[in-house]
C-alpha angles and dihedrals in degrees: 000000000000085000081057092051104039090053090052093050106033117196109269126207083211119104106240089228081064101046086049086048092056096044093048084049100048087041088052090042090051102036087058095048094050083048093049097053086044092058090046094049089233114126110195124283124255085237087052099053090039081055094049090045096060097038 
């Protein structure tokens, strides 16, 4: 069982204040596109999605 779980959480050289840095910011940066577009009454684009799909 510890073998499972350590090859589904592999050990990290990042500090975990800076991976939950990164996902806040990310969470922040996507929560005021999406209320951005919400207050402009423009949904994203099909070719924006397809862009965002094969980065």
């Amino acid at each position: 069982m510890d073998c499972i779980i350590a090859d589904m959480m592999p050990a990290s050289h990042i500090h975990y204040l800076v991976i939950f840095a990164r996902l806040f910011g990310a969470i922040v940066c996507g929560g005021l596109i999406g209320f951005e577009r919400e207050a402009r009454h423009c949904p994203a684009s099909c070719r924006a999605l397809m862009s965002l799909m094969s980065a």
